[in-house]
C-alpha positions, 0 to 999 in steps of 0.5 A: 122856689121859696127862695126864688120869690123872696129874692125878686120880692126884695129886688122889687122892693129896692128897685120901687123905694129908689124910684119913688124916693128919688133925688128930684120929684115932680108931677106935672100939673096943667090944671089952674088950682086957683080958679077952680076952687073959686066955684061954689055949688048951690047945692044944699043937700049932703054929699056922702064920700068914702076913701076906698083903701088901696094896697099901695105906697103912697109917698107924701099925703095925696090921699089926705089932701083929697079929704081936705078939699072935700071939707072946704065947702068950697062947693057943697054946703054939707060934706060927710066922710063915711066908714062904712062900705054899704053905698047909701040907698038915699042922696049922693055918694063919691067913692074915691079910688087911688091906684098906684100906676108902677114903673116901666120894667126898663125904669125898675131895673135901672132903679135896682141898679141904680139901688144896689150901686148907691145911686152911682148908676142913674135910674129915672122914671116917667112912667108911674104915678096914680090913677084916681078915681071918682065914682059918682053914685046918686040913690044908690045907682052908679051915675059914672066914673070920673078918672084922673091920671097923675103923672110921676117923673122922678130921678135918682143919680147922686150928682143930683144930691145938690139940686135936691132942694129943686123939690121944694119948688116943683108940684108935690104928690099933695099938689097932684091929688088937690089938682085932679080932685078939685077937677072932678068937681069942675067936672061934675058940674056940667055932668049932673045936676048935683047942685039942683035944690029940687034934688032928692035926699 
């Protein structure tokens, strides 16, 4: 029985680094970066946020891209990243929560295939991605989630080794998590009143 799980734990393991290591990498993006990030809130309190840890492979950086557009200022005046789990009984809280969103079982058995036969048999994947969330907490008490899903297309074949460099031209994972973050600060502008200055601490 021992045996049996170590088996499928590596088959699984082979079948996701050939998906989320393929050839040719892209993540669709529909929103405009350029314009969202133009905004600035008149919001002059401190917005607390924390990175919630997730048990998950993440390929380039997404989640170190959210901590940047959050201490751009762009929107808010004062932003403080924090450790601690307690939630803040007092002012804003963001708790951001990246979840890995794996492959179709069809998508990761053609990436063990494509794996085991060194990438001789395609594999591709449409599938998988992240989902992000933003749970947004004022005083202590949850005011709601904002949810983004980020879509992963990948594909592995070795006649695609010489368009690897089409990846330097397509959106990244780090472009994907600055999309949906900076979305969620379009988002809460017409959600709450965050950027009131009679807003309590």
């Amino acid at each position: 029985m021992k045996k049996s799980k170590i088996v499928n734990t590596i088959s699984l393991f082979i079948c996701l680094i050939a998906l989320l290591n393929g050839c040719v990498v892209h993540y669709p993006i529909t929103t405009d970066v350029s314009e969202l990030n133009e905004r600035k809130y008149n919001f002059h309190h401190t917005l607390y946020y924390k990175t919630h840890e997730s048990n998950f492979f993440i390929e380039s950086g997404g989640p170190d891209k959210i901590d940047e557009v959050f201490k751009c200022q762009n929107y808010f005046d004062n932003v403080e990243k924090v450790y601690d789990i307690t939630i803040p009984q007092k002012g804003y809280y963001v708790l951001i929560i990246p979840k890995w969103r794996q492959p179709s079982l069809p998508a990761m058995a053609f990436g063990y295939l494509s794996a085991i036969t060194f990438t001789i048999l395609p594999a591709w994947s449409t599938k998988d991605g992240y989902d992000l969330y933003f749970e947004l907490y004022r005083d202590d008490i949850k005011v709601k989630t904002f949810d983004y899903r980020i879509k992963r297309v990948g594909g592995v074949w070795i006649a695609l080794l010489p368009f690897v460099w089409v990846n330097f031209l397509t959106n990244s994972e780090e472009d994907a998590f600055e999309a949906a973050t900076y979305q969620f600060f379009r988002d809460v502008e017409s959600s709450i009143d965050l950027w009131q200055a009679n807003t309590p601490n």
